[in-house]
PASEBA-1860 file (N, C-alpha, C; in nm, 3 decimals):
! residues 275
1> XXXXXXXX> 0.379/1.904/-1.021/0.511/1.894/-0.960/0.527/1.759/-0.890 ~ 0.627/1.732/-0.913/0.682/1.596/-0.832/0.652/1.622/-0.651 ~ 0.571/1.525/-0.606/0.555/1.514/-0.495/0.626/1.384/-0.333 ~ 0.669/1.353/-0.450/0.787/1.266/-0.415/0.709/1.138/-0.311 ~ 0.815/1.081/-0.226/0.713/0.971/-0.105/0.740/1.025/0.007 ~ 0.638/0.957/0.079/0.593/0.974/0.239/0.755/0.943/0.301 ~ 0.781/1.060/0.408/0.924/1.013/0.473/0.936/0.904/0.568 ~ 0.812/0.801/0.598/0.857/0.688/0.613/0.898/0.594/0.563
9> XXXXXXXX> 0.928/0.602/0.381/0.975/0.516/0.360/1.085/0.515/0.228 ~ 1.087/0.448/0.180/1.214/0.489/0.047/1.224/0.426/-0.058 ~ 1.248/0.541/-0.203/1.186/0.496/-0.335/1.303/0.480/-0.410 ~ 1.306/0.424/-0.524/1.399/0.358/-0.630/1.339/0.340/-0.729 ~ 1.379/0.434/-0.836/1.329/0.396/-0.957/1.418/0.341/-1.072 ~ 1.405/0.221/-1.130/1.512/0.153/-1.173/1.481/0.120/-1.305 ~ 1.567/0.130/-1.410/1.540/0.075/-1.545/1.510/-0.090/-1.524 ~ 1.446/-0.131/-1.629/1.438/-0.272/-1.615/1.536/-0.398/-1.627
17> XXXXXXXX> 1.682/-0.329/-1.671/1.821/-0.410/-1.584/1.846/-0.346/-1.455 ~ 1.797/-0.266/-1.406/1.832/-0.244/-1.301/1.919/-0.148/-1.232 ~ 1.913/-0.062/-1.374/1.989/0.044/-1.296/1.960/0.178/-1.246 ~ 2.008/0.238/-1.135/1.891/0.378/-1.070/1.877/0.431/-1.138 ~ 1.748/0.493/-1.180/1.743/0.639/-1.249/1.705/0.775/-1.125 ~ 1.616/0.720/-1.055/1.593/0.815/-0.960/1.599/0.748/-0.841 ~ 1.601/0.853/-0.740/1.599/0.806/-0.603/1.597/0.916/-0.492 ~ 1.477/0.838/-0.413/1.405/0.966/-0.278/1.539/0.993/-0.216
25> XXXXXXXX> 1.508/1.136/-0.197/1.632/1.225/-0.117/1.702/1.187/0.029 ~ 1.602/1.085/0.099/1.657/0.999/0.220/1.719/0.860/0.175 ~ 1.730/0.850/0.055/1.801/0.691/0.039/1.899/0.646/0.123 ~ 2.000/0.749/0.171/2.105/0.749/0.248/2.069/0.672/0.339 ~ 1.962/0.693/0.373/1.943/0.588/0.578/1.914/0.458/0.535 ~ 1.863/0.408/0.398/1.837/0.287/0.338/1.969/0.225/0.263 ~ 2.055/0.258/0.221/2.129/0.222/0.133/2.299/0.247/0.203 ~ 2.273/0.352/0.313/2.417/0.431/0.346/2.476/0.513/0.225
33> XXXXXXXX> 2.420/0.494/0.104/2.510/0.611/-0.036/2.405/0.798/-0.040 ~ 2.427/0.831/-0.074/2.376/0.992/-0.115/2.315/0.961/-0.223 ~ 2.188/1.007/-0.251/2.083/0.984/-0.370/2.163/1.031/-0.465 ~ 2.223/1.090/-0.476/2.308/1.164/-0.641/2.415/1.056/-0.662 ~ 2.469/0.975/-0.557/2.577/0.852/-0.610/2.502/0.749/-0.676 ~ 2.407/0.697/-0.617/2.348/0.597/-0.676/2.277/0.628/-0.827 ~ 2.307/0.751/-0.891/2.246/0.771/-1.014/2.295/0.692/-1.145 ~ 2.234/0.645/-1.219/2.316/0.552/-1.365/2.394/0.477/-1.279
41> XXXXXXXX> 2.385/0.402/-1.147/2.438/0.279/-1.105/2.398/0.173/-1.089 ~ 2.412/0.037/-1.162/2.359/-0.092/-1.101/2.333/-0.074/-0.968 ~ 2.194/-0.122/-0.911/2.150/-0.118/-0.768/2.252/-0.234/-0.687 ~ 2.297/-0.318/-0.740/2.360/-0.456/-0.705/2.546/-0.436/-0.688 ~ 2.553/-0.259/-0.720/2.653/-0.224/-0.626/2.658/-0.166/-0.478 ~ 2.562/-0.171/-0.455/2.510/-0.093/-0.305/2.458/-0.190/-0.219 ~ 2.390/-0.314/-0.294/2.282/-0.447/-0.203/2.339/-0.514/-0.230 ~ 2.359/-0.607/-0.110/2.404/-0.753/-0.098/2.352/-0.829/-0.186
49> XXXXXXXX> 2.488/-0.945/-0.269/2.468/-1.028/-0.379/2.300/-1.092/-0.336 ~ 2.261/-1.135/-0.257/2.209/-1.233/-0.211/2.064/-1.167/-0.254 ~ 2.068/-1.087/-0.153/1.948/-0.968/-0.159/1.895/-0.933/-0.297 ~ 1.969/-0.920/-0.417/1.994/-0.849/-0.542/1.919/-0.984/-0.588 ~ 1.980/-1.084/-0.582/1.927/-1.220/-0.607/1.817/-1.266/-0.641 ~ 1.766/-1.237/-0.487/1.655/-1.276/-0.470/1.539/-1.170/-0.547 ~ 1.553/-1.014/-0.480/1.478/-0.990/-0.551/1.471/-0.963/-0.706 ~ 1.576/-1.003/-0.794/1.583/-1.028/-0.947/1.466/-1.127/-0.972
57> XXXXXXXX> 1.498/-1.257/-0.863/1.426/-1.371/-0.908/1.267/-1.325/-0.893 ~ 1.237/-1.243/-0.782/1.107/-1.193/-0.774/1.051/-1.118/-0.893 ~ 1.103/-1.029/-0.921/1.045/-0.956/-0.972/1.017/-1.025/-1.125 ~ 1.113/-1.121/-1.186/1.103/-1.214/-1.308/0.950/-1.223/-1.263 ~ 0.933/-1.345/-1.220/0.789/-1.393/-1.181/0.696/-1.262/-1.230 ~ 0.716/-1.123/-1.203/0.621/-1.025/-1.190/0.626/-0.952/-1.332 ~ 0.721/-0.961/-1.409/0.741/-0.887/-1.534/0.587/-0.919/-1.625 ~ 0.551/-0.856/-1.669/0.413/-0.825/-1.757/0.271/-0.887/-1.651
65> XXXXXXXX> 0.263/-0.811/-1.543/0.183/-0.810/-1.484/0.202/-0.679/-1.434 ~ 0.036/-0.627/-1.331/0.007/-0.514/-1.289/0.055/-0.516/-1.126 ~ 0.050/-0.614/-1.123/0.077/-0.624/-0.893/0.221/-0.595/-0.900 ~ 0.193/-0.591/-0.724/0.284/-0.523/-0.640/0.319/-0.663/-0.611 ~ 0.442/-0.656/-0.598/0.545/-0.786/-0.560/0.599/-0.748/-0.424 ~ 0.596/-0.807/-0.329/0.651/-0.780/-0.183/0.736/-0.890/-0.180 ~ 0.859/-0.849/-0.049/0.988/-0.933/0.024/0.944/-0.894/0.145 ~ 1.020/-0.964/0.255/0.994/-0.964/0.381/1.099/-0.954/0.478
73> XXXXXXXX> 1.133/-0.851/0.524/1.246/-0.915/0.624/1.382/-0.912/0.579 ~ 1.419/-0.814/0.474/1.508/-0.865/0.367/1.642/-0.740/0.410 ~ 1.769/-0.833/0.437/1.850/-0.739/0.462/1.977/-0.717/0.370 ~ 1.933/-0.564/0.309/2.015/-0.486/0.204/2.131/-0.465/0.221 ~ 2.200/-0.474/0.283/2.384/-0.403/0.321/2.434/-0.494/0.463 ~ 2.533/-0.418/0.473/2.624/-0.475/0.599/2.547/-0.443/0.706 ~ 2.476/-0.329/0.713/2.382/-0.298/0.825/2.264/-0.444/0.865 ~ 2.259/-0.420/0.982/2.177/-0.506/1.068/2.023/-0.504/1.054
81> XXXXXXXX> 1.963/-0.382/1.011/1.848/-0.356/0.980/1.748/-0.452/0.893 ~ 1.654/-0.486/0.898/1.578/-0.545/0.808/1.469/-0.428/0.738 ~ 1.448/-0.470/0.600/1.355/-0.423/0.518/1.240/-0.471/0.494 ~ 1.146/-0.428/0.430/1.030/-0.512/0.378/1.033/-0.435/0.261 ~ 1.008/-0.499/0.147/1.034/-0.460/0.003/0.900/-0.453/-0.091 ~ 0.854/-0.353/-0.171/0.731/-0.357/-0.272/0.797/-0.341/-0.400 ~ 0.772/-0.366/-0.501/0.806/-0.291/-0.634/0.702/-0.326/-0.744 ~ 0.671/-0.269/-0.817/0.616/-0.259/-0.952/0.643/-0.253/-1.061
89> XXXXXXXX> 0.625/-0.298/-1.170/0.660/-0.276/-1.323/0.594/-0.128/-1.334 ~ 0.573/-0.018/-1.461/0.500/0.042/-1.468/0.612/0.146/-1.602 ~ 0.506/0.009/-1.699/0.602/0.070/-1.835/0.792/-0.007/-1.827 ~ 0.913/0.114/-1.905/1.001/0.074/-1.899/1.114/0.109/-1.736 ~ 0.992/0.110/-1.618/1.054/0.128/-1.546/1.020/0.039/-1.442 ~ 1.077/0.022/-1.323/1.094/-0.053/-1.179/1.047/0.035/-1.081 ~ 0.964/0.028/-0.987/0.941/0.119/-0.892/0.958/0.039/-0.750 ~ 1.064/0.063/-0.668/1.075/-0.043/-0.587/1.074/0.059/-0.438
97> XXXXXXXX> 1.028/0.021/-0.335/0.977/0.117/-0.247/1.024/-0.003/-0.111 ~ 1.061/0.045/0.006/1.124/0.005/0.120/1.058/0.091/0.208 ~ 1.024/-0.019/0.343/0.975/0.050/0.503/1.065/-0.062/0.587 ~ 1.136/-0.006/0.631/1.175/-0.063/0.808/1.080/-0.176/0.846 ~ 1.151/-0.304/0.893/1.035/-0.419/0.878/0.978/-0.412/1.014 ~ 0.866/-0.401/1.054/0.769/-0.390/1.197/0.810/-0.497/1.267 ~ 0.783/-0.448/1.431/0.810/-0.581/1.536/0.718/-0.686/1.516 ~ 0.712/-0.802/1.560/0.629/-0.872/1.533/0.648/-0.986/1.413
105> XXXXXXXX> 0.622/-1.073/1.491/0.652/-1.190/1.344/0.567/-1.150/1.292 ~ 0.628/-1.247/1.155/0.600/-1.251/1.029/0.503/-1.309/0.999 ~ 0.387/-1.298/0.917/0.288/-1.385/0.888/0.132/-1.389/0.946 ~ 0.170/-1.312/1.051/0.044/-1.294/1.112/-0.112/-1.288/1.100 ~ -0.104/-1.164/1.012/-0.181/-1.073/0.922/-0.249/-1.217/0.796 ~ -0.131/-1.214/0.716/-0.160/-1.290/0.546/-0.193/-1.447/0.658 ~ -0.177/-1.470/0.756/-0.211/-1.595/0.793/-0.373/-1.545/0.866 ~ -0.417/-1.502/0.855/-0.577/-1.467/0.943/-0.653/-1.453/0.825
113> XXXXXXXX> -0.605/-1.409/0.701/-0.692/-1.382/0.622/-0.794/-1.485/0.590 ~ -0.746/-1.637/0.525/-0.848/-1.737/0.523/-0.969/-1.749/0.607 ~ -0.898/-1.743/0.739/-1.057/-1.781/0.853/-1.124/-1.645/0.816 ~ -1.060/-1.513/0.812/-1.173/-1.462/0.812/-1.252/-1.433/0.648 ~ -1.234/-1.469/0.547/-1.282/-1.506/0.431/-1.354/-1.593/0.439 ~ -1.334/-1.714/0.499/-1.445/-1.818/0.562/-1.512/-1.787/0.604 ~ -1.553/-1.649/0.671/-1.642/-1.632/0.752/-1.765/-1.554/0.704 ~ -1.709/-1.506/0.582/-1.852/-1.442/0.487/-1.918/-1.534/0.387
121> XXXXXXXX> -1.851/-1.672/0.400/-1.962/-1.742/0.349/-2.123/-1.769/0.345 ~ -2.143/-1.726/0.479/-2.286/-1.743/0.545/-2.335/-1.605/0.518 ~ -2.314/-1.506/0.456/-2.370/-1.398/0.465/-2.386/-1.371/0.311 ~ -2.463/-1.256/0.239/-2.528/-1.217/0.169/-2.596/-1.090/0.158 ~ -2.631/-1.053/0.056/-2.701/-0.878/0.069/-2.629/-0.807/0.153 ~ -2.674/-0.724/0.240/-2.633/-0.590/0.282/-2.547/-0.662/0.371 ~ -2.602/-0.792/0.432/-2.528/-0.845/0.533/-2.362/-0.845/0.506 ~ -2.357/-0.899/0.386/-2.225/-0.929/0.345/-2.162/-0.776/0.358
129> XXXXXXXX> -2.136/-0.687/0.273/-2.117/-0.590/0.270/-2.068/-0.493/0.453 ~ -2.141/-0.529/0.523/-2.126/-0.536/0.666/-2.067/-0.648/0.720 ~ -2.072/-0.762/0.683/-1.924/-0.861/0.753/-1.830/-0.814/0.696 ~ -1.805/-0.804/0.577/-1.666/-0.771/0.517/-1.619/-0.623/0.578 ~ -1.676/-0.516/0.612/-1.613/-0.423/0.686/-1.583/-0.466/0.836 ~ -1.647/-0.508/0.886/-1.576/-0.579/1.021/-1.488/-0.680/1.026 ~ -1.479/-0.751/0.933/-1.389/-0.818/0.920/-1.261/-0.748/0.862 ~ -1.259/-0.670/0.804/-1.169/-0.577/0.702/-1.103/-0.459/0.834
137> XXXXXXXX> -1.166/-0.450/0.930/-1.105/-0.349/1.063/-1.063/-0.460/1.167 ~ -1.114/-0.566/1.180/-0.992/-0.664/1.287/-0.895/-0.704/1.257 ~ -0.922/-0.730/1.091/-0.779/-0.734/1.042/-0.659/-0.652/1.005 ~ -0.716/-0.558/1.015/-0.587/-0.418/0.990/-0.567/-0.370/1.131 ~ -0.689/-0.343/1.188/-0.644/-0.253/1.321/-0.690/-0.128/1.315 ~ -0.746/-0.069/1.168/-0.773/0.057/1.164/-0.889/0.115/1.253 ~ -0.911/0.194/1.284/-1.015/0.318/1.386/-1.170/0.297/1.279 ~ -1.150/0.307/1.138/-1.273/0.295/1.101/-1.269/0.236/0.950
145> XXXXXXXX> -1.341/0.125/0.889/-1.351/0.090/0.755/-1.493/0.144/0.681 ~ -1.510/0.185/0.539/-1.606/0.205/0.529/-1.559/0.129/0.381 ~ -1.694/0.053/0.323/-1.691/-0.038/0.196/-1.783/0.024/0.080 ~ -1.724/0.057/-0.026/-1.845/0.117/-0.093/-1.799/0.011/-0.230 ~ -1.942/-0.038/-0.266/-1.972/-0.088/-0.380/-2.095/-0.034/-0.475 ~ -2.060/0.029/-0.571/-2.122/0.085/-0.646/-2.237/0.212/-0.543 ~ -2.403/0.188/-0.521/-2.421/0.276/-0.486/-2.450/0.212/-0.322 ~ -2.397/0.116/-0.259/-2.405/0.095/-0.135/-2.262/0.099/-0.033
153> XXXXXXXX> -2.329/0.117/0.023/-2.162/0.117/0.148/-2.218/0.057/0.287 ~ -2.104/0.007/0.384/-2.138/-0.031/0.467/-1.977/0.012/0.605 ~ -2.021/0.022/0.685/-1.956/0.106/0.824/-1.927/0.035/0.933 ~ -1.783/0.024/0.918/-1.747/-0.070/1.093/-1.622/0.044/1.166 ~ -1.679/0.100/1.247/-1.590/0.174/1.337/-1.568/0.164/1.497 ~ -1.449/0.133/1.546/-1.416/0.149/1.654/-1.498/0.214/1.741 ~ -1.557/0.167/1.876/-1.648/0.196/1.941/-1.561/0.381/2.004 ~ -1.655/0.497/2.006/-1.583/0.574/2.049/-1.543/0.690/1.927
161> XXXXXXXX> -1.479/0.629/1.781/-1.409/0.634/1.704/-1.465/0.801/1.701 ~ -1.424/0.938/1.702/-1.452/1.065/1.669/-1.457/1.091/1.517 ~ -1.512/0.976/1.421/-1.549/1.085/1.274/-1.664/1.050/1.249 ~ -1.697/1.177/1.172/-1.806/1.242/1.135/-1.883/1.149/1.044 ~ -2.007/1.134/1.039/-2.037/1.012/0.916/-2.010/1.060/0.769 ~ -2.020/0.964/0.703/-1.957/1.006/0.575/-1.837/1.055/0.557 ~ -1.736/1.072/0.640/-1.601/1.133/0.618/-1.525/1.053/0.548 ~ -1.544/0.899/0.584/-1.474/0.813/0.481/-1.491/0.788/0.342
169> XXXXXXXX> -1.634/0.817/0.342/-1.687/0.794/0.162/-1.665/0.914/0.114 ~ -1.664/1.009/0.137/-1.641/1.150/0.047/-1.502/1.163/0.051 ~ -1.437/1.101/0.086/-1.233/1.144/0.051/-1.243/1.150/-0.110 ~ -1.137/1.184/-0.173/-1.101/1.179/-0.257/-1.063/1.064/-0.328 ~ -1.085/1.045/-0.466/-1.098/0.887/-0.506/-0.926/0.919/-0.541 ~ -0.871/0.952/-0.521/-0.698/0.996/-0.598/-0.579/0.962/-0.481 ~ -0.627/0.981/-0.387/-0.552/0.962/-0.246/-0.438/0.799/-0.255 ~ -0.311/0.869/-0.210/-0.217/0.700/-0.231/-0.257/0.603/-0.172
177> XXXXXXXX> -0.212/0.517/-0.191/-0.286/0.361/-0.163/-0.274/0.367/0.016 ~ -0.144/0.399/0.069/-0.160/0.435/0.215/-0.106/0.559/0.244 ~ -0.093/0.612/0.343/-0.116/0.745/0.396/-0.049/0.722/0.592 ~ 0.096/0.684/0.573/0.107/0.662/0.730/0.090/0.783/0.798 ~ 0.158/0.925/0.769/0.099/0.998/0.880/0.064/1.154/0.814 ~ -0.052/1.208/0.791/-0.139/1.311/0.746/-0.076/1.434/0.717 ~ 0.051/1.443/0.844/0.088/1.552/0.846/0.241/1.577/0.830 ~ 0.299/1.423/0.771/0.438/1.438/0.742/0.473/1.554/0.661
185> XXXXXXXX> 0.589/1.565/0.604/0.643/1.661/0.504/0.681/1.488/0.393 ~ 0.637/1.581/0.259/0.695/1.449/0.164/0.840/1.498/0.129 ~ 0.932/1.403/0.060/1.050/1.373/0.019/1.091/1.348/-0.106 ~ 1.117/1.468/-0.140/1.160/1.464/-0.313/1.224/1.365/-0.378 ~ 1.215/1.315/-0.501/1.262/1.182/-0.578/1.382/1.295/-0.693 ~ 1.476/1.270/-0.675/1.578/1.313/-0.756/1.620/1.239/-0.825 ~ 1.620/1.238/-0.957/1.610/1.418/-1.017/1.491/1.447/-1.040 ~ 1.459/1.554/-0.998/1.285/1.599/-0.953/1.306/1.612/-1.086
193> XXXXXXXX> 1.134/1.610/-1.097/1.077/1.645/-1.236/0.928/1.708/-1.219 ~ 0.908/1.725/-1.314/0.774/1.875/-1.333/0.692/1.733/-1.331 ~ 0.657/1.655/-1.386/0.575/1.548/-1.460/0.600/1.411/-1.394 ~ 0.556/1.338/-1.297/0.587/1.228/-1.234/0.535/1.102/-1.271 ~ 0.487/1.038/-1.381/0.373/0.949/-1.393/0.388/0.818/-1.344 ~ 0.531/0.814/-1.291/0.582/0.646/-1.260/0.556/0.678/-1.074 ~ 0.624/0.742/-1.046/0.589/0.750/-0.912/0.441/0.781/-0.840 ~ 0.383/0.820/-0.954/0.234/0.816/-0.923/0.160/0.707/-0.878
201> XXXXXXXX> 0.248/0.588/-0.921/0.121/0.440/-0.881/0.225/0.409/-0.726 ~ 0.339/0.506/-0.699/0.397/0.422/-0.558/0.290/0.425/-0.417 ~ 0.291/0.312/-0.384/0.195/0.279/-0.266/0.215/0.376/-0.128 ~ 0.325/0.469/-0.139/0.387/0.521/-0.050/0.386/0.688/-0.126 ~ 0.330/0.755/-0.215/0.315/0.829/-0.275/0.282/0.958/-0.158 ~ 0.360/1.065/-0.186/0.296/1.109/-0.040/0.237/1.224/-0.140 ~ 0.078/1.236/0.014/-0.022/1.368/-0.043/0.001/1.493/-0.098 ~ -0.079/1.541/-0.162/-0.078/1.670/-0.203/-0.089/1.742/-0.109
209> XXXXXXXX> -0.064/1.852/-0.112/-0.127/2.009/-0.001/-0.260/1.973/0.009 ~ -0.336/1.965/-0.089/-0.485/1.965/-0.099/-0.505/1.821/0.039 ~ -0.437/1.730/-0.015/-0.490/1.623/0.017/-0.448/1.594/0.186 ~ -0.356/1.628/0.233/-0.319/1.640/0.305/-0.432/1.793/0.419 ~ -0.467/1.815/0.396/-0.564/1.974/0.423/-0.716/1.904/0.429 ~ -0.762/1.810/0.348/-0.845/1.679/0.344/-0.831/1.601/0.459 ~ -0.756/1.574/0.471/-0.743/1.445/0.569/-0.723/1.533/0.740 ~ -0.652/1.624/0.719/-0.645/1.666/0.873/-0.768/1.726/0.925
217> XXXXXXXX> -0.907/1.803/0.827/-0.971/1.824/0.831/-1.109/1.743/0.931 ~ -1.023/1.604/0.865/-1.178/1.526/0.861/-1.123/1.428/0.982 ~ -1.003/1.491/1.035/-0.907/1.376/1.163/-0.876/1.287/1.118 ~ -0.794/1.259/1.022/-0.759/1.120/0.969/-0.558/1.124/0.981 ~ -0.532/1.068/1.081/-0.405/1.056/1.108/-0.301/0.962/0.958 ~ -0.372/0.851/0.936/-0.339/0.770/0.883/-0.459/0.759/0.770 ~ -0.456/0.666/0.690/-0.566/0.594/0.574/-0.471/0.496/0.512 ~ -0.567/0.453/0.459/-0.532/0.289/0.410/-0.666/0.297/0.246
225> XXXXXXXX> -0.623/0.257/0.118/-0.731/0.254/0.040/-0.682/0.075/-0.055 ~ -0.815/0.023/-0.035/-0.797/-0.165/-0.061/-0.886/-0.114/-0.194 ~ -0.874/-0.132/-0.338/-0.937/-0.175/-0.448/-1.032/-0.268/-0.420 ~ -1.157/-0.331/-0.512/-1.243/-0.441/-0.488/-1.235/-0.468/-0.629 ~ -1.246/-0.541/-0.656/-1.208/-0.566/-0.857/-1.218/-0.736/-0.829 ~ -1.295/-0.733/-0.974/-1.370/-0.850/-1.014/-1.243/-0.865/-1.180 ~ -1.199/-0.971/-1.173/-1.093/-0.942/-1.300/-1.011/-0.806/-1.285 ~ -1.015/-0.730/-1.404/-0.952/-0.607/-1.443/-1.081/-0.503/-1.416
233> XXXXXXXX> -1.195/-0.530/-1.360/-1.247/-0.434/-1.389/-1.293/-0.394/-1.176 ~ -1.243/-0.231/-1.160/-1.306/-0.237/-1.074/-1.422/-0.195/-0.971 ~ -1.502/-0.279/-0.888/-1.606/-0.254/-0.861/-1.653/-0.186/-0.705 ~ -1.558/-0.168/-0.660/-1.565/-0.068/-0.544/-1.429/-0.028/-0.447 ~ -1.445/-0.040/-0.354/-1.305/-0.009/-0.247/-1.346/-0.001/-0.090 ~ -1.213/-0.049/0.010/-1.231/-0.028/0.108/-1.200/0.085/0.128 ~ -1.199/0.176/0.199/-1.157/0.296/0.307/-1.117/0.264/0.466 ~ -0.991/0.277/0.460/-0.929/0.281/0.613/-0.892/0.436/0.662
241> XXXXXXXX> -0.934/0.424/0.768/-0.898/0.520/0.823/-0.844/0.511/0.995 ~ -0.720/0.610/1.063/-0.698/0.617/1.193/-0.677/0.688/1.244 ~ -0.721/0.752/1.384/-0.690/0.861/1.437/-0.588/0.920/1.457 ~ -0.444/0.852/1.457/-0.369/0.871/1.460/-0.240/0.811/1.371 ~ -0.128/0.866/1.327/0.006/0.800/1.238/0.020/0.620/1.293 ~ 0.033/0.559/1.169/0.068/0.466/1.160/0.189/0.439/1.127 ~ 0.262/0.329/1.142/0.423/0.238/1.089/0.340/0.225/0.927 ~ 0.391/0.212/0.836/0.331/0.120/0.719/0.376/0.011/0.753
249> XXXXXXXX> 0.297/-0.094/0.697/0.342/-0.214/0.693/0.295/-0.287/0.579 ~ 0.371/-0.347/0.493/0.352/-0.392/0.375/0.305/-0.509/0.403 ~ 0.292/-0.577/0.489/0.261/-0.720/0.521/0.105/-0.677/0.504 ~ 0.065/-0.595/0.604/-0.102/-0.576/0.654/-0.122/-0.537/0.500 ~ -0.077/-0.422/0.435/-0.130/-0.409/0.274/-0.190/-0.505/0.202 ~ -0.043/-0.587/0.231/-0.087/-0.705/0.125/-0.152/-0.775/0.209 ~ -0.229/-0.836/0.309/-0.348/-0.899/0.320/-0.462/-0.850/0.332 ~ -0.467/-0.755/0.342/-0.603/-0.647/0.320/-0.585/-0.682/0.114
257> XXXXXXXX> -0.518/-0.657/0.084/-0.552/-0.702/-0.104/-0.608/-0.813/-0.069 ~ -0.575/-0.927/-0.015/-0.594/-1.069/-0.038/-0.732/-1.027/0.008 ~ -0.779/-1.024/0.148/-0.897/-1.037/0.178/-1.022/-0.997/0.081 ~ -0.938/-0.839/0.027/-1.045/-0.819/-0.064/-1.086/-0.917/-0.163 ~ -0.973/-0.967/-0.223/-0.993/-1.057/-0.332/-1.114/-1.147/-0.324 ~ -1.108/-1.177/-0.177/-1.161/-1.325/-0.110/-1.317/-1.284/-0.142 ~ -1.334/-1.125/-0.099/-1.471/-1.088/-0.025/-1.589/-1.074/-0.213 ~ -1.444/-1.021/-0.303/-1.523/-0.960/-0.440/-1.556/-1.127/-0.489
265> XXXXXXXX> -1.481/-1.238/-0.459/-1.528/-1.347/-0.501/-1.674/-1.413/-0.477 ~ -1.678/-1.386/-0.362/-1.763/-1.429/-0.241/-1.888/-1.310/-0.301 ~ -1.892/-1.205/-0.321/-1.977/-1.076/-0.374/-2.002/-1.138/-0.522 ~ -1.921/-1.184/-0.566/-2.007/-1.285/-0.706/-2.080/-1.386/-0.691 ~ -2.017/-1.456/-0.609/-2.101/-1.632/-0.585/-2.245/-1.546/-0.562 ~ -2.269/-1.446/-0.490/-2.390/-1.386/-0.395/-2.522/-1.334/-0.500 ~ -2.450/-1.250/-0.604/-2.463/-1.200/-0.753/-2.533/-1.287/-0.812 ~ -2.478/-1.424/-0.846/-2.542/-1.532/-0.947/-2.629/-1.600/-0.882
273> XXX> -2.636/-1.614/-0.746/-2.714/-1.687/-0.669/-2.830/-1.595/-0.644 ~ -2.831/-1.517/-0.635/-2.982/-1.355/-0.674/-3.003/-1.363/-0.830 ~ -2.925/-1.437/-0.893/-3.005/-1.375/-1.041/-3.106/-1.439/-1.144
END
């Protein structure tokens, strides 16, 4: 069954000109229209020329690739509100997903990442594996990171932090990419469907019963899950976890990707230099 997204944030599923096919049952607070108006409508009757624009021009750049394309700050309508924008290709469809843009300038986050990528230069073996989780929790903020590469892992948690060991490595490898709060209710994508396979890769995908029954179990307010991939192929993952609901923020997402990138590079140089 269609499980629709997390009610912090809001989904659009768009043919590849751009017109809605589906759309989460709160679109209204994003768009001001009723999810059933915006159906078989150009999106670029509801968003400002400008807005529409820009992200056309984005997403060009992104056509026959696998990433997530982010905007920042980006304001959709006459409303005053700012957005922060994700979307995906995935097949003949658009998956474009919106959160309320967080206080706090811009840049913060994707600007820290370098120094701290610089900073696992000096490290190696297990060591590495253990900078990169401490480095991977100052930069998000999360309560606890755990890094697993193949059959090793390594543990940086908030002094204090109440989980159990191993709670982070035994989650479920299926869990959405983030998880702002454990115990929301999710938000149906209309026109529901029995069979969801496009909304399955949304970064905002909200849990199952199961998964959700998982996570409150093990005290996990929030989670966060970072890929580690060497090319196309991949070779481990971070685990975030927090005691309590988080804002999403697409900014921190996307530099937690980057960092990883930095760290699986840095986990090769380490590789050839042992072999």
């Amino acid at each position: 069954m269609d499980r629709g997204i997390q009610p912090c944030g809001y989904l659009l599923e768009l043919s590849l000109d751009w017109i809605v096919e589906r759309a989460s049952e709160n679109v209204h607070q994003l768009l001001g229209e009723s999810h059933v108006t915006l159906i078989d409508e150009p999106l670029g009757r509801f968003v400002q020329s400008q807005a529409i624009h820009d992200l056309r021009n984005l997403f060009s750049r992104l056509s026959a690739t696998t990433g997530i394309a982010r905007a920042y700050r980006v304001r959709l309508t006459d409303d005053p509100d700012l957005f922060d924008i994700a979307f995906q290709q995935r097949g003949d469809r658009v998956i474009l997903e919106a959160v309320p843009t967080p206080a706090g300038g811009l840049g913060e986050e994707l600007s820290a990442v370098g120094g701290l990528g610089e900073g696992l230069a000096s490290e190696s073996g297990p060591d590495l594996l253990e900078a990169a989780a401490r480095r991977m929790r100052a930069l998000t903020a999360f309560d606890r990171v755990t890094l697993l590469i193949g059959g090793s892992k390594a543990t940086s948690s908030r002094t204090g932090v109440p989980f159990r060991s191993g709670a982070n490595a035994t989650l479920s490898d299926d869990l959405p990419l983030l998880v702002s709060d454990s115990a929301a209710t999710g938000v149906s994508v209309f026109p529901r469907e029995d069979e969801d396979s496009a909304i399955a890769t949304a970064i905002l995908r909200a849990p199952s019963a199961d998964q959700k029954a998982e996570l409150a179990e093990r005290g996990f307010g929030s989670t966060m899950r970072i890929p580690v991939a060497l090319g196309s192929e991949k070779i481990g993952e971070f685990r975030l976890a927090h005691t309590k609901p988080r804002r999403p923020s697409f900014e921190v997402h996307a530099a937690a990707e980057l960092f990883a990138q930095l760290f699986a590079m840095r986990l090769e140089i380490d590789r050839l230099k042992g072999a």
